[in-house]
ZADO-1210 file (C-alpha; in nm, 4 decimals, padded with zeros to 6 digits):
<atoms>
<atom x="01.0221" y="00.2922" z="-02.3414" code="UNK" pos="1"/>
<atom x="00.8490" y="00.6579" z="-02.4243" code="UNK" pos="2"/>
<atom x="00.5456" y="00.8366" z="-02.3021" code="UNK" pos="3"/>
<atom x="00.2385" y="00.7656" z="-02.4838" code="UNK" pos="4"/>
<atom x="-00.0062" y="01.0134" z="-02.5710" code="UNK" pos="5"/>
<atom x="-00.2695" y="00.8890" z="-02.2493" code="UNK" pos="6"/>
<atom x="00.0276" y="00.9374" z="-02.0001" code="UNK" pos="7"/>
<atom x="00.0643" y="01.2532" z="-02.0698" code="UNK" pos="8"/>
<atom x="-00.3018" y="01.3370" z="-02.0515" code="UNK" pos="9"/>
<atom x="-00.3448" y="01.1687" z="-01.7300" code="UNK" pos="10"/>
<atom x="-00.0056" y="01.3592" z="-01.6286" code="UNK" pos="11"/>
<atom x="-00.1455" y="01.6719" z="-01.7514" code="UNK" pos="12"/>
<atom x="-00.5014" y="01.6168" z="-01.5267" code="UNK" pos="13"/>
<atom x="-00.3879" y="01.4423" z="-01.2346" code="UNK" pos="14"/>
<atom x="-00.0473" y="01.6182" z="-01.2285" code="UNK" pos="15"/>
<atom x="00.1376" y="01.2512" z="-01.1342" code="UNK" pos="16"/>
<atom x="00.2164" y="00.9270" z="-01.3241" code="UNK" pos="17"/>
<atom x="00.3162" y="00.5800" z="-01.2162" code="UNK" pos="18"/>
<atom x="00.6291" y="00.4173" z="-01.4462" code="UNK" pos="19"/>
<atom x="00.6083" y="00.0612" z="-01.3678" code="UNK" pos="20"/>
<atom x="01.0243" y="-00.0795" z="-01.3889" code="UNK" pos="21"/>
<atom x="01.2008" y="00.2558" z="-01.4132" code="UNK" pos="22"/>
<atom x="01.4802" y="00.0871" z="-01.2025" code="UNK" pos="23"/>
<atom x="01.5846" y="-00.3054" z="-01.2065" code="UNK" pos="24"/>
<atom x="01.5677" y="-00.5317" z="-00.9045" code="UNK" pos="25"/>
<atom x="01.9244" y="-00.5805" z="-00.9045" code="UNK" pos="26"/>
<atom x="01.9707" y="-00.1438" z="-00.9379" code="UNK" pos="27"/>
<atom x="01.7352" y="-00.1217" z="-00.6589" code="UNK" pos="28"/>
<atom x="01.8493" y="-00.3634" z="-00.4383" code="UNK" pos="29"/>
<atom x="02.2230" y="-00.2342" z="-00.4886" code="UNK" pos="30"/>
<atom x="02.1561" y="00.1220" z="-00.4248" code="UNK" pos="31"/>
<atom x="01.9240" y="00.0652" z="-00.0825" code="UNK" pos="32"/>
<atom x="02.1834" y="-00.1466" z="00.0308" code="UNK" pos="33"/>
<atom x="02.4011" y="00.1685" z="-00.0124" code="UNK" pos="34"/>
<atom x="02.1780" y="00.4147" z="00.2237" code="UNK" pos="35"/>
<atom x="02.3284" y="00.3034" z="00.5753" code="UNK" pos="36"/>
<atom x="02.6684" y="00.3770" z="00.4694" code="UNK" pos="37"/>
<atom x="02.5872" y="00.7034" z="00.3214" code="UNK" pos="38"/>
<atom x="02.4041" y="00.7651" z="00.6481" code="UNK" pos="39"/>
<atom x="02.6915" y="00.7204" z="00.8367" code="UNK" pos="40"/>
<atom x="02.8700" y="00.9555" z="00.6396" code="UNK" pos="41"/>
<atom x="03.1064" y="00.6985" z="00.4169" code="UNK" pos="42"/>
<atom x="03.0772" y="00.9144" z="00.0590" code="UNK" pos="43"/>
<atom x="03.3133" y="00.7196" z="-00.1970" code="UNK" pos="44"/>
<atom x="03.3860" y="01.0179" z="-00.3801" code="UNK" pos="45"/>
<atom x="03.5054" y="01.1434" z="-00.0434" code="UNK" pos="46"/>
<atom x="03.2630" y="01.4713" z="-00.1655" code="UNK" pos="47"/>
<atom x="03.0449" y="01.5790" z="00.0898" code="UNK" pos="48"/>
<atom x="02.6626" y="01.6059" z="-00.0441" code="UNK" pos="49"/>
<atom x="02.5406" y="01.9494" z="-00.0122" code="UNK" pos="50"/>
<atom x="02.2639" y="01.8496" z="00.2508" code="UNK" pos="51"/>
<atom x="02.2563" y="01.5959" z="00.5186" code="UNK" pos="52"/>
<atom x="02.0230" y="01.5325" z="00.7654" code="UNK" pos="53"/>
<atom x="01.9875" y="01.2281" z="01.0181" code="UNK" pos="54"/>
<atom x="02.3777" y="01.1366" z="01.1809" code="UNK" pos="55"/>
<atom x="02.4070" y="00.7619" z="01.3231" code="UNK" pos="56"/>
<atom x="02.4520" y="00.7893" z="01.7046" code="UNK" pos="57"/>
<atom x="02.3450" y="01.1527" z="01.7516" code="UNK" pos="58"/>
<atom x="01.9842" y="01.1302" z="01.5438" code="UNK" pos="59"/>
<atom x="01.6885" y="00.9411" z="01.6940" code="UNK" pos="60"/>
<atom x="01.6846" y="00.5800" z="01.5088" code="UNK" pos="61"/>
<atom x="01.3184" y="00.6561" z="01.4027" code="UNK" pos="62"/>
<atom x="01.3246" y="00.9903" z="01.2549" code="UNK" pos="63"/>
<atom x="01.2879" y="01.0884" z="00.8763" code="UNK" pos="64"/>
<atom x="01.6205" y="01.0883" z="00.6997" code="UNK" pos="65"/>
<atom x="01.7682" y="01.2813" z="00.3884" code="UNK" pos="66"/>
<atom x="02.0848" y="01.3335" z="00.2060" code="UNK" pos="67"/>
<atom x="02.0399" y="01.6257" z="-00.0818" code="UNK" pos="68"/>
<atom x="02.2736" y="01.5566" z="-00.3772" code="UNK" pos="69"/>
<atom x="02.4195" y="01.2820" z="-00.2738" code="UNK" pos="70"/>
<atom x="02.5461" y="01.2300" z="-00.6941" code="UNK" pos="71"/>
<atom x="02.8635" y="01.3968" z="-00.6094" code="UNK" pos="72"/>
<atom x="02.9064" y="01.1593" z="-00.3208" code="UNK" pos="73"/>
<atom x="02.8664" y="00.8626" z="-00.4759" code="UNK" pos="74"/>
<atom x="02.8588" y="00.7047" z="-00.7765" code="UNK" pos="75"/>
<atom x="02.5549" y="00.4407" z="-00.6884" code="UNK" pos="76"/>
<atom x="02.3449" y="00.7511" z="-00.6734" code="UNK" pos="77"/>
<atom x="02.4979" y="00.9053" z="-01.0186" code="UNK" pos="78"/>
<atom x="02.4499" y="00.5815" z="-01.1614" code="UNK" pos="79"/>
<atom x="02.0815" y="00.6054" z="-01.1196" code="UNK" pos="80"/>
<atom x="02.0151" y="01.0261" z="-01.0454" code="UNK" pos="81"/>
<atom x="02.1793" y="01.1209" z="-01.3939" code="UNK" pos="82"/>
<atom x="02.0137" y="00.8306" z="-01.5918" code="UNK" pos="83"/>
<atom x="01.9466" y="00.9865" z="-01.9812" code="UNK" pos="84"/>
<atom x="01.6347" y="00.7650" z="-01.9799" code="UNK" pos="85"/>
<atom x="01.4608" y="00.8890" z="-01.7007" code="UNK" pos="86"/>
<atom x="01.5484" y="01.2459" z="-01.8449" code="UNK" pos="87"/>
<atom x="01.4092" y="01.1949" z="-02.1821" code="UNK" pos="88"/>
<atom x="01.0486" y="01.0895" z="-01.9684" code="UNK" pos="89"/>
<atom x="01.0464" y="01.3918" z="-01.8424" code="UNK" pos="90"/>
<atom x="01.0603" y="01.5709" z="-02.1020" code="UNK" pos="91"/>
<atom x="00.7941" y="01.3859" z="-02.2730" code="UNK" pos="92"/>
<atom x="00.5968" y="01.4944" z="-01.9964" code="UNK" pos="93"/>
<atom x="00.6483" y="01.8498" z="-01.9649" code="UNK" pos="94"/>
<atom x="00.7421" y="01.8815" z="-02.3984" code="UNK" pos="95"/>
<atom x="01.1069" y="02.0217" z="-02.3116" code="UNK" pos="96"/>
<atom x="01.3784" y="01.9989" z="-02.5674" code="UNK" pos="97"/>
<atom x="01.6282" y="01.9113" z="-02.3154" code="UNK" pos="98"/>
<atom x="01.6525" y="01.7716" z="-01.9556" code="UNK" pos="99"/>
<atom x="01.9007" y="01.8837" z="-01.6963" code="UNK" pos="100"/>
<atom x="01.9241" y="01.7611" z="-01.3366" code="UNK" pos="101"/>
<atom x="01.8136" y="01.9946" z="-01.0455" code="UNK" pos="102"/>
<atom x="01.9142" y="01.8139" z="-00.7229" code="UNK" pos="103"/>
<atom x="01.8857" y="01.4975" z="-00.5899" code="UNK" pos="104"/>
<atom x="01.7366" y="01.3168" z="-00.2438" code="UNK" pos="105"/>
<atom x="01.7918" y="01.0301" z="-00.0802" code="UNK" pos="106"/>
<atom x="01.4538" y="00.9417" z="00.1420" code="UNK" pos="107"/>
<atom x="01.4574" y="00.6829" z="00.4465" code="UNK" pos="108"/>
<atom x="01.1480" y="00.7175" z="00.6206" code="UNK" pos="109"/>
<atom x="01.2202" y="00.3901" z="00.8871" code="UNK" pos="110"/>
<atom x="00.9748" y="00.2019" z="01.0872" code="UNK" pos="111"/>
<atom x="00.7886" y="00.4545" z="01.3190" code="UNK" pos="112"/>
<atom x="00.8731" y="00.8023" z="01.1007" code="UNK" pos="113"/>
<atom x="00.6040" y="01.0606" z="01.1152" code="UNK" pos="114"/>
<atom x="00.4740" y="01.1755" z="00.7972" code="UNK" pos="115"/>
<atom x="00.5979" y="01.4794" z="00.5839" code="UNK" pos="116"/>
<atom x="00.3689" y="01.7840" z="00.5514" code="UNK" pos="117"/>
<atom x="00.1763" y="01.8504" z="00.1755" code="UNK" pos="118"/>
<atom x="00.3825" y="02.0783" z="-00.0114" code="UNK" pos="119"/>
<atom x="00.4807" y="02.1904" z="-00.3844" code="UNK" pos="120"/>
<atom x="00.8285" y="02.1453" z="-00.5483" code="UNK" pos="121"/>
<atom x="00.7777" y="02.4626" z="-00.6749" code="UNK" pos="122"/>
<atom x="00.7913" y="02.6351" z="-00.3641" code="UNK" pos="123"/>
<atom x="01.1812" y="02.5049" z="-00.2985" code="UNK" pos="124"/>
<atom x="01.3048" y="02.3486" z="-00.6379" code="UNK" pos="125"/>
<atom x="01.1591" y="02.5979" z="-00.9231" code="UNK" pos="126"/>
<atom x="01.1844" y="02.9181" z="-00.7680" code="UNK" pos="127"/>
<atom x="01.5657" y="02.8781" z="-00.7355" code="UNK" pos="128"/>
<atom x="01.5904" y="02.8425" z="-01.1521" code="UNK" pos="129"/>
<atom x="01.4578" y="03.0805" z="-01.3800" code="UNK" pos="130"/>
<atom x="01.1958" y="03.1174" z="-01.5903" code="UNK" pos="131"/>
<atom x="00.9955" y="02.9380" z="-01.2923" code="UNK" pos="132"/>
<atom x="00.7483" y="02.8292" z="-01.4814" code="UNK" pos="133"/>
<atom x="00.7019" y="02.4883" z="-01.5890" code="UNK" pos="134"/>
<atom x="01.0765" y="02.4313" z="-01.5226" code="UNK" pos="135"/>
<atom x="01.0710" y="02.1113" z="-01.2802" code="UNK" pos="136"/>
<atom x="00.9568" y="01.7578" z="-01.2441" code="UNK" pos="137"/>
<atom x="01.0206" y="01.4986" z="-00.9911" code="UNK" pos="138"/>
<atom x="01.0696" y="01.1844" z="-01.0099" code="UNK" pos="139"/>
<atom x="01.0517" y="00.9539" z="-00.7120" code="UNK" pos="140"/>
<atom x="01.1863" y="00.6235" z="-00.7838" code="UNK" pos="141"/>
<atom x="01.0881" y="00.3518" z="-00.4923" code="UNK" pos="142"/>
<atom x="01.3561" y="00.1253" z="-00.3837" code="UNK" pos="143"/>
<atom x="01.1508" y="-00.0353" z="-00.1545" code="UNK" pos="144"/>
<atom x="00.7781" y="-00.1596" z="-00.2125" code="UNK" pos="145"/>
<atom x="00.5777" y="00.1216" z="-00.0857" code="UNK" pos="146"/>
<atom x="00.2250" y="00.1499" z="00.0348" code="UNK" pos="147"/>
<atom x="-00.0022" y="00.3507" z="00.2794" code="UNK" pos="148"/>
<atom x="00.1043" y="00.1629" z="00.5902" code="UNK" pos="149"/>
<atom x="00.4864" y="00.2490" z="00.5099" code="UNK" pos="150"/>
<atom x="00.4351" y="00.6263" z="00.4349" code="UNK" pos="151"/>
<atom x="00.4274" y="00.6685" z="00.0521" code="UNK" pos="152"/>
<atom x="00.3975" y="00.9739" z="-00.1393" code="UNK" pos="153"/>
<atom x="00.0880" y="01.0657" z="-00.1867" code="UNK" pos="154"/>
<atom x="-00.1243" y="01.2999" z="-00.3896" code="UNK" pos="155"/>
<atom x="-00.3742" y="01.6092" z="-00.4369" code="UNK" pos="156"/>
<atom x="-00.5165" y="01.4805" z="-00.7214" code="UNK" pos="157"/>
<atom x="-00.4993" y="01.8089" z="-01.0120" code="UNK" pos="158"/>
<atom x="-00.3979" y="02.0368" z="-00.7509" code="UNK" pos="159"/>
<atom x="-00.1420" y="02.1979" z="-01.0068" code="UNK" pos="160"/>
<atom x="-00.3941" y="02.3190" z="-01.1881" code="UNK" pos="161"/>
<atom x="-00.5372" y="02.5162" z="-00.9121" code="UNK" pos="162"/>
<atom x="-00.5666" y="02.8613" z="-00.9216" code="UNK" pos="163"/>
<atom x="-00.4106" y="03.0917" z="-00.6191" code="UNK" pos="164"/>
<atom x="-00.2591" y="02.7544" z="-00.4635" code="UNK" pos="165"/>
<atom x="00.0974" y="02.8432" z="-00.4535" code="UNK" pos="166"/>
<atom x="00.2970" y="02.7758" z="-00.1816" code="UNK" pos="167"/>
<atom x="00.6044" y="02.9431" z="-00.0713" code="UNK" pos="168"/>
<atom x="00.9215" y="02.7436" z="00.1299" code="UNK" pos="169"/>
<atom x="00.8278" y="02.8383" z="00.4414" code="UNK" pos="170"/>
<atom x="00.4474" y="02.7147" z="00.4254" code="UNK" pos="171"/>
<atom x="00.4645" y="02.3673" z="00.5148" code="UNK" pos="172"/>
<atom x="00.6487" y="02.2027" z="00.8652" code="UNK" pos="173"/>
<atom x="00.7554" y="01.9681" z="00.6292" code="UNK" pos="174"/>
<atom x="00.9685" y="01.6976" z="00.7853" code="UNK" pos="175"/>
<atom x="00.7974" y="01.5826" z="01.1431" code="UNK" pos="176"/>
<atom x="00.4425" y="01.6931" z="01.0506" code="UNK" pos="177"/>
<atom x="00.1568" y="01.6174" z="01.2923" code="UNK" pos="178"/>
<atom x="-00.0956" y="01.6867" z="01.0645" code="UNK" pos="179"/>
<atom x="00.0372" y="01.6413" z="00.7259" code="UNK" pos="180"/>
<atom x="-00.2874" y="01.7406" z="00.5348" code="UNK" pos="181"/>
<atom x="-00.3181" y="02.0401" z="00.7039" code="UNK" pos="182"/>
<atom x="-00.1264" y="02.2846" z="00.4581" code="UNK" pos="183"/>
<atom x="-00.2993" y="02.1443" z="00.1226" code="UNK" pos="184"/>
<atom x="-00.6849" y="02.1672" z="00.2997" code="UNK" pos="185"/>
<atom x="-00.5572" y="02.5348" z="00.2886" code="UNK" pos="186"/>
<atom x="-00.5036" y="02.5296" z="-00.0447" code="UNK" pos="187"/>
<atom x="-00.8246" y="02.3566" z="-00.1584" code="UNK" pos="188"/>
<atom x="-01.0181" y="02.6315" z="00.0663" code="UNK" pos="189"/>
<atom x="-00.8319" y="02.9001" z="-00.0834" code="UNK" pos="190"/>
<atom x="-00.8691" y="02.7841" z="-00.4346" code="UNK" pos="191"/>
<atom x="-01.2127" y="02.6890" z="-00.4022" code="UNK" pos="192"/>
<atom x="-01.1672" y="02.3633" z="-00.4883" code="UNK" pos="193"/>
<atom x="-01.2549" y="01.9815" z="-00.4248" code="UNK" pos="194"/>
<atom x="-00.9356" y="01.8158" z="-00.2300" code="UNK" pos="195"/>
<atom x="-00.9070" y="01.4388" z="-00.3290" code="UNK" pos="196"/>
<atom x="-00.5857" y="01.2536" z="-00.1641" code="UNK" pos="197"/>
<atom x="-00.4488" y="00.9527" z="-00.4152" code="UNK" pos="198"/>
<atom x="-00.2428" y="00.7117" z="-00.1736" code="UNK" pos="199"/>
<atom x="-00.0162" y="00.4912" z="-00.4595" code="UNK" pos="200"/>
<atom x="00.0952" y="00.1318" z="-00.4156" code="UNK" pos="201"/>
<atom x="00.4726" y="00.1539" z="-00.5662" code="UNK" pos="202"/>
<atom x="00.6256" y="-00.1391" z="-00.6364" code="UNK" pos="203"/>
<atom x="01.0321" y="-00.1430" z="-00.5985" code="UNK" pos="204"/>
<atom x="01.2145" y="-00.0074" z="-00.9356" code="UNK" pos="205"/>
<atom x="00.8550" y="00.1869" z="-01.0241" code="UNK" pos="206"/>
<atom x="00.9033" y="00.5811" z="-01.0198" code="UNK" pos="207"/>
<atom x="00.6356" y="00.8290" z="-00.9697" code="UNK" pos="208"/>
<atom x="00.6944" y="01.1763" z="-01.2389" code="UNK" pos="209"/>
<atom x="00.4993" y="01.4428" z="-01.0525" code="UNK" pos="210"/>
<atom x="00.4991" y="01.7949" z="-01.1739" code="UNK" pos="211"/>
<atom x="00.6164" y="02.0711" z="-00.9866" code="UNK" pos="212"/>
<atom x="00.3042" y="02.2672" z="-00.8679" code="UNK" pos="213"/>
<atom x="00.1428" y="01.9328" z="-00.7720" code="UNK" pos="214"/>
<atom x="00.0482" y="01.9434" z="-00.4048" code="UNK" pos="215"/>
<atom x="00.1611" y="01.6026" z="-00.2787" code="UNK" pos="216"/>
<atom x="00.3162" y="01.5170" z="00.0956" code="UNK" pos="217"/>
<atom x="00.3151" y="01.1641" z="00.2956" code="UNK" pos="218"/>
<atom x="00.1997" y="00.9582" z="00.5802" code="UNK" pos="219"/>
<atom x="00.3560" y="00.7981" z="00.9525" code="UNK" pos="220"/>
<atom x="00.5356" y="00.4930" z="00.8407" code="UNK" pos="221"/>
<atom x="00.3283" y="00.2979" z="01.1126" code="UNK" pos="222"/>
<atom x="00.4814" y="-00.0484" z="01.0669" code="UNK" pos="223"/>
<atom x="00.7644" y="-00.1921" z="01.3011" code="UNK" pos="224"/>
<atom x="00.9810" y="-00.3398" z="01.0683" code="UNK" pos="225"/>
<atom x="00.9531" y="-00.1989" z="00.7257" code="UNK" pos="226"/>
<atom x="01.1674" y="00.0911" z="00.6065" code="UNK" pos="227"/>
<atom x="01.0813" y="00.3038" z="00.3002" code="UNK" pos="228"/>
<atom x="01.3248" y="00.4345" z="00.1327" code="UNK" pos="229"/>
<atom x="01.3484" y="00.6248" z="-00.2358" code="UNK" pos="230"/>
<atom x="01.5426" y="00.8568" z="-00.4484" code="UNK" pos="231"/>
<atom x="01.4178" y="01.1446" z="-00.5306" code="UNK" pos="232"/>
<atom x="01.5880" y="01.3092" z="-00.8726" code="UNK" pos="233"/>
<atom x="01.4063" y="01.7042" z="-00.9359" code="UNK" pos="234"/>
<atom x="01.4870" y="01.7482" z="-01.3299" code="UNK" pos="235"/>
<atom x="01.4756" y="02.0546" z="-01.4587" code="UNK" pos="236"/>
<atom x="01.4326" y="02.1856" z="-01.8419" code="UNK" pos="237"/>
<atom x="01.7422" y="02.2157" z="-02.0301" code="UNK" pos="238"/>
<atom x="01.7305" y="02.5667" z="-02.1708" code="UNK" pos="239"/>
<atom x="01.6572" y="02.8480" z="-02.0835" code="UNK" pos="240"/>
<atom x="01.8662" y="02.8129" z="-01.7576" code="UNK" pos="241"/>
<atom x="02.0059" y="03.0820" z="-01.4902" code="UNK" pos="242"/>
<atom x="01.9437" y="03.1599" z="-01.1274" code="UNK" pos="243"/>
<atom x="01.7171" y="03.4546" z="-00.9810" code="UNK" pos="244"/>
<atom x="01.9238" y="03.7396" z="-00.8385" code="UNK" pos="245"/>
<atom x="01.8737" y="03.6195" z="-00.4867" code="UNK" pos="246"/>
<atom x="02.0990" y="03.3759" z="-00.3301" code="UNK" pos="247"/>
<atom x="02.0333" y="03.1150" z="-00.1246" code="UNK" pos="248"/>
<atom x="02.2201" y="02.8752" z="00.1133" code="UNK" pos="249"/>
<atom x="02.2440" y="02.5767" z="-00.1295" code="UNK" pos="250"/>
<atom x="02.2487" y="02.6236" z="-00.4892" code="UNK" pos="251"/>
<atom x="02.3784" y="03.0492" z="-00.4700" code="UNK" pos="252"/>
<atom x="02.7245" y="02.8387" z="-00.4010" code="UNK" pos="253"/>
<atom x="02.7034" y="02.7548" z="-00.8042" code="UNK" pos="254"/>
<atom x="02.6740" y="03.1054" z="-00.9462" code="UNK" pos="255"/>
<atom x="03.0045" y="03.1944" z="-01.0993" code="UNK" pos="256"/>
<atom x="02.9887" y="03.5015" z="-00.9525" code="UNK" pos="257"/>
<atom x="02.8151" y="03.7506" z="-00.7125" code="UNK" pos="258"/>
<atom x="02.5117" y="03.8786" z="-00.8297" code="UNK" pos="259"/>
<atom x="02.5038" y="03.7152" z="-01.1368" code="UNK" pos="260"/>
<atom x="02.2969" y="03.4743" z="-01.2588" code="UNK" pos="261"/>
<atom x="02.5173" y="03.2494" z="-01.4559" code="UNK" pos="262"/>
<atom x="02.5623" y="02.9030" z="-01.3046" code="UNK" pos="263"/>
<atom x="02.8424" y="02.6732" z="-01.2921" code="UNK" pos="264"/>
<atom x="02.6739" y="02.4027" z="-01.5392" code="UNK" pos="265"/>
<atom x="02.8921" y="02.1247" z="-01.4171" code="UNK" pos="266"/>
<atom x="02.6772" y="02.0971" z="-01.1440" code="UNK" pos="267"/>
<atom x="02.3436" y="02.1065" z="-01.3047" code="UNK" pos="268"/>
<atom x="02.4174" y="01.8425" z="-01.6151" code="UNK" pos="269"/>
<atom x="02.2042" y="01.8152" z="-01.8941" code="UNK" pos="270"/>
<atom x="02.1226" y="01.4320" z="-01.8813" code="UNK" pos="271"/>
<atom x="01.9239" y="01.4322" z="-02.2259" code="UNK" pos="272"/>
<atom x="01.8619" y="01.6347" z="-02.5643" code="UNK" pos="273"/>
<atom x="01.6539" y="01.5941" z="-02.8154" code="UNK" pos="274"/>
<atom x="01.9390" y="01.6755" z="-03.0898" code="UNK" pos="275"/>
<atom x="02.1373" y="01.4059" z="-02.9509" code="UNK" pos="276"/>
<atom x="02.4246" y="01.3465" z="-02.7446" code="UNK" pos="277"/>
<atom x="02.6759" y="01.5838" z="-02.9797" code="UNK" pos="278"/>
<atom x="02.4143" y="01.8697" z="-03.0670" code="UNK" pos="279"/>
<atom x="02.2962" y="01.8502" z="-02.7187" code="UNK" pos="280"/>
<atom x="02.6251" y="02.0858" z="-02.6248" code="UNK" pos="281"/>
<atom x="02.4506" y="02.3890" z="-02.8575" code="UNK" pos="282"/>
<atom x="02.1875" y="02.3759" z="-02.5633" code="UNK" pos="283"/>
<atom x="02.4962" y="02.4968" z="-02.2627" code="UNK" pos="284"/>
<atom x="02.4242" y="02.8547" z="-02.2489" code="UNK" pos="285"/>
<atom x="02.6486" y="03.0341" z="-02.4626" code="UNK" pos="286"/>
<atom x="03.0000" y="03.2238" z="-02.2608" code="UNK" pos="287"/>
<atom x="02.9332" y="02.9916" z="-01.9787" code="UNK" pos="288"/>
<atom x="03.2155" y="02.7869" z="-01.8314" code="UNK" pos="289"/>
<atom x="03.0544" y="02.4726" z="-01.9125" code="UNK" pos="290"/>
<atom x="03.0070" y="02.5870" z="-02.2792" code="UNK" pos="291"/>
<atom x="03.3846" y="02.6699" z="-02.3423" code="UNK" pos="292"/>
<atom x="03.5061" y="02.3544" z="-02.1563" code="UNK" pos="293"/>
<atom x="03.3211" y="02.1329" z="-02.3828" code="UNK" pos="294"/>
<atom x="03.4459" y="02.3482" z="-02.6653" code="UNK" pos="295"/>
<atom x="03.7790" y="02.2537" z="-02.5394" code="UNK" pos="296"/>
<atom x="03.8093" y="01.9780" z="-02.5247" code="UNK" pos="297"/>
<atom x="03.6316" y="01.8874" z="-02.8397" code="UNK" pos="298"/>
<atom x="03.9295" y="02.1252" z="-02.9761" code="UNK" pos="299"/>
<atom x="04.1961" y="01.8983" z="-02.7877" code="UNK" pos="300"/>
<atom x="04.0608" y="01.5892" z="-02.9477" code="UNK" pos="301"/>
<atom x="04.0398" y="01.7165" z="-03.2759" code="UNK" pos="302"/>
<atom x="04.3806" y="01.7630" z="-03.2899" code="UNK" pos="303"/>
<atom x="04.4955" y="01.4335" z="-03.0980" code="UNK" pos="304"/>
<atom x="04.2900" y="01.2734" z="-03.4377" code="UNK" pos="305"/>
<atom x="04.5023" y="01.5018" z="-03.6984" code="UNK" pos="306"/>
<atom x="04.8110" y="01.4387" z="-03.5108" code="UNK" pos="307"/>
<atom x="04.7629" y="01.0665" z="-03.4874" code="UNK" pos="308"/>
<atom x="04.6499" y="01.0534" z="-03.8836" code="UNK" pos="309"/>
<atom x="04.9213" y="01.2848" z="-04.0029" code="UNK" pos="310"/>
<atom x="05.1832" y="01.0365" z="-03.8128" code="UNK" pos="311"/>
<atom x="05.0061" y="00.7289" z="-04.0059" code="UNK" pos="312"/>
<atom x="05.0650" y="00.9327" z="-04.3387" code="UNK" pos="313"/>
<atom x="05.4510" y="00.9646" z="-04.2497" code="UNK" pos="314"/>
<atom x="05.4845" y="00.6397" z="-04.2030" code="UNK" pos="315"/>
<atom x="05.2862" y="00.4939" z="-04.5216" code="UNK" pos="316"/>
<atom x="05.4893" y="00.7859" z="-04.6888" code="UNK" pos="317"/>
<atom x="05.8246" y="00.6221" z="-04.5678" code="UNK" pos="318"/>
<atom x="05.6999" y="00.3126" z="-04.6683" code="UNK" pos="319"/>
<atom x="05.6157" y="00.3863" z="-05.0012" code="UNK" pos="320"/>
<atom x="05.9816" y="00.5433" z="-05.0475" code="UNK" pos="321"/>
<atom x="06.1919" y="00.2594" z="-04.9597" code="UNK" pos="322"/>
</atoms>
């Protein structure tokens, strides 16, 4: 499966695209039957993921839930968050040379959830990595079929293209919004622009690729008995990579050390490269840990081959004396 050349346009103009089957029934179905124990904080790995909010028997039953990089955790949401496929759309999309993962989200937005306020990934995913620009897209992969009555992500149709529209973390109530529309009408009055809301139907396994200055946000799940639940995987482009001087709670825990803005790569993978999976090493950032590890190893197996070939030549040698 690629990109073709009308995605991207409509990608480029609306600033969101529909993938029908990003995920099988069998993935999907696997991986939602996986939230509740993550919820009540069983994590196979026995890693803790670096955000979790929502804890069975403390938490009201019908609030928003959301674990943030929940990979580490658990391998049903590695199986599916560092997927090379869903890396390589991405970069059709945005014309990187390489894909790396950001973070990932698991979404349950149960029966009777509010709605979360309009906001840009930008705002908490891009400004963490540097250069900010054009460095993120989302992907939000339904697991469950979603529609307007359950809450589903919806969209400010072209709203990345808007000029002085950018929001910063602390401009939307986010989670437990009672008007969720209320920061992007903001942004369409500031930017002197036309604000037209796209409510998707998403089918279970189908993925929405938004880009990261898109304005997007979603409704009250106003049904009684159907959950919605989705991962959401932020990828970010391969190379350049670093963090801004600043640190923050959650990802200034990866800089290698204070101050700087090397990363410990190990936690940000690249999941795809053009070059190929062999090449794609030339695009870890040169000195970094990640860089000299995979150097390393490479080194180590190297040798394993000579040493296991040089014993084979022994042998026929011995062989060929008797």
């Amino acid at each position: 499966m690629a990109i073709s050349e009308s995605e991207r346009r409509a990608f480029q103009k609306d600033g969101f695209l529909l993938v029908e089957n990003l995920l099988d029934a069998e993935a999907a179905a696997e991986l939602r039957s996986h939230f509740a124990e993550l919820f009540a904080g069983k994590f196979p790995t026995g890693i803790y993921p670096d955000e979790w909010h929502w804890r069975e028997g403390i938490s009201k039953p019908d609030k928003f839930r959301e674990i943030v990089n929940a990979w580490k955790s658990s391998p049903l949401v590695a199986a599916v968050a560092l997927r090379a496929r869903t890396a390589q759309l991405a970069a059709e999309l945005m014309g990187w040379k390489s894909t790396r993962l950001g973070q990932d989200d698991v979404l349950w937005k149960p029966a009777g959830a509010s709605g979360v306020g309009y906001h840009q990934d930008s705002a908490y995913i891009s400004q963490n990595f540097v250069p900010v620009a054009e460095n993120s897209v989302t992907v939000w992969i339904a697991l469950d079929d979603a529609d307007a009555e359950t809450g589903v992500v919806e969209y400010a149709v072209g709203s990345h293209r808007w000029p002085a529209a950018k929001a910063s973390a602390g401009d939307s109530a986010f989670h437990g919004a009672e008007d969720e529309l209320s920061s992007v009408r903001a942004a369409a009055a500031a930017a002197k622009a036309e604000l037209e809301i796209k409510r998707l139907k998403v089918p279970c396994g189908a993925a929405v690729f938004h880009h990261q200055d898109v304005w997007h946000g979603s409704g009250p799940n106003t049904t009684k008995d159907r959950p919605r639940r989705a991962l959401g995987v932020h990828l970010l482009r391969g190379l350049p990579f670093g963090r801004p001087s600043a640190q923050d709670y959650i990802y200034g825990r990866y800089v290698l050390a204070e101050g700087s803005s090397e990363v410990n790569e190990q936690f940000f993978p690249i999941l795809w490269s053009g070059e190929g999976p062999f090449w794609g090493c030339f695009f870890l950032k040169r000195n970094s840990r990640a860089y000299h590890e995979f150097f390393c190893l490479s080194f180590l197996l190297l040798w394993c081959v000579c040493v296991h070939i040089y014993t084979h030549m022994c042998a026929l040698c011995l062989l060929w004396s008797l």
